[in-house]
C-alpha positions in Angstrom: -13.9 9.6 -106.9 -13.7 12.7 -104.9 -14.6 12.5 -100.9 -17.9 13.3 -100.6 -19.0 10.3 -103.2 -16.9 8.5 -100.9 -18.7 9.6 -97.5 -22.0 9.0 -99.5 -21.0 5.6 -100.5 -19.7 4.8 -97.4 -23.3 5.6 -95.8 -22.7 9.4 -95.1 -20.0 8.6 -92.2 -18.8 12.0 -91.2 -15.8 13.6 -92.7 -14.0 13.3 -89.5 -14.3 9.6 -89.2 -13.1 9.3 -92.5 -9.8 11.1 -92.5 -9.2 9.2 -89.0 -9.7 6.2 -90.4 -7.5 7.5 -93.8 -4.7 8.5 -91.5 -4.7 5.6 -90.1 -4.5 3.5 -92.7 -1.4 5.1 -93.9 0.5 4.9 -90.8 -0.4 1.3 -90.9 0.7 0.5 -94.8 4.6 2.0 -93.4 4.5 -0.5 -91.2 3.0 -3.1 -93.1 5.4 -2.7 -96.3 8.0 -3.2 -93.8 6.9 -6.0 -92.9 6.1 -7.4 -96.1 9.5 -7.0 -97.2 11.3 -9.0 -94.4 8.7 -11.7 -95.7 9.4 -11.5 -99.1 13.5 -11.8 -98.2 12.9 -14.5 -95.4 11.4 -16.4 -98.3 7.7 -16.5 -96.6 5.9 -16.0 -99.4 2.3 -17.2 -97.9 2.8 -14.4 -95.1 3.4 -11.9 -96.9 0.8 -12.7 -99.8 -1.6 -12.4 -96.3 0.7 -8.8 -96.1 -0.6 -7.4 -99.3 -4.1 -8.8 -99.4 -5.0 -7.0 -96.2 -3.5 -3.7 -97.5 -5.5 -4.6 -100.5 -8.9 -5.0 -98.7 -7.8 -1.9 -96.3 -7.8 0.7 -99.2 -10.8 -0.9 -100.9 -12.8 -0.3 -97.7 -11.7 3.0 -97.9 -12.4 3.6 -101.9 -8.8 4.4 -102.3 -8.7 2.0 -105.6 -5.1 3.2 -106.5 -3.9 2.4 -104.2 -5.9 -0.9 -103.6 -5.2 -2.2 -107.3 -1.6 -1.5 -106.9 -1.5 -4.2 -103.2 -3.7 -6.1 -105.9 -1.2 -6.7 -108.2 1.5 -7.0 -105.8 -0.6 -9.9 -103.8 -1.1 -11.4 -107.5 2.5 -11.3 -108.1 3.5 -12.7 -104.4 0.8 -15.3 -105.4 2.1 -16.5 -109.2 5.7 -17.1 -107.4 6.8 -13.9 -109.6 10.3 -13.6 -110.0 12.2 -11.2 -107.1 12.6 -8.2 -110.0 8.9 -8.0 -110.5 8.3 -8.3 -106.4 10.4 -5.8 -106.0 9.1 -3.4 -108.8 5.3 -3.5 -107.4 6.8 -3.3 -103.7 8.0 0.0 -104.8 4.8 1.2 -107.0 2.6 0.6 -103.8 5.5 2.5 -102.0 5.4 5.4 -104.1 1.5 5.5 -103.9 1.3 5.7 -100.3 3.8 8.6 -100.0 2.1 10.6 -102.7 -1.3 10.6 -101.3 -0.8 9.5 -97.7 
């Protein structure tokens, strides 16, 4: 979906707001996936399922599904007890995803 679909289907918010808004979002996720990760090795699995699914809903709101579906499946996996390999593997997807278009 390219940006102005976005800002259309976001109810024409201007383009400005937007990229604030973007911005900001990615700053957050830094923060956030360090966070997540001193959860998942601390063994607080609930806290940091409450990690993902906010990154999850973040991107959403912000039609950045890639990016969304990858905290997805990473708050799915938190949430099936997945083993620390798999963790780890879709910490480092969602990673990757926010450095390449962050």
């Amino acid at each position: 979906m390219n940006k102005n679909q976005i800002l259309s289907e976001l109810g024409d918010i201007p383009e400005t707001v937007y990229d604030e808004l973007v911005s900001e979002a990615f700053e957050q996720s830094g923060r956030q996936l360090v966070e997540l990760r001193q959860f998942v090795s601390a063994g607080q699995s609930r806290k940091a399922v409450s990690v993902a699914h906010s990154m999850k809903g973040c991107f959403a709101n912000l039609r950045l599904n890639e990016v969304s579906h990858a905290a997805s499946a990473l708050e799915a996996a938190l949430k099936n007890g997945a083993q620390s390999e798999e963790i780890d593997a879709r910490v480092s997807e969602l990673s990757v995803l926010l450095r390449l278009q962050g």
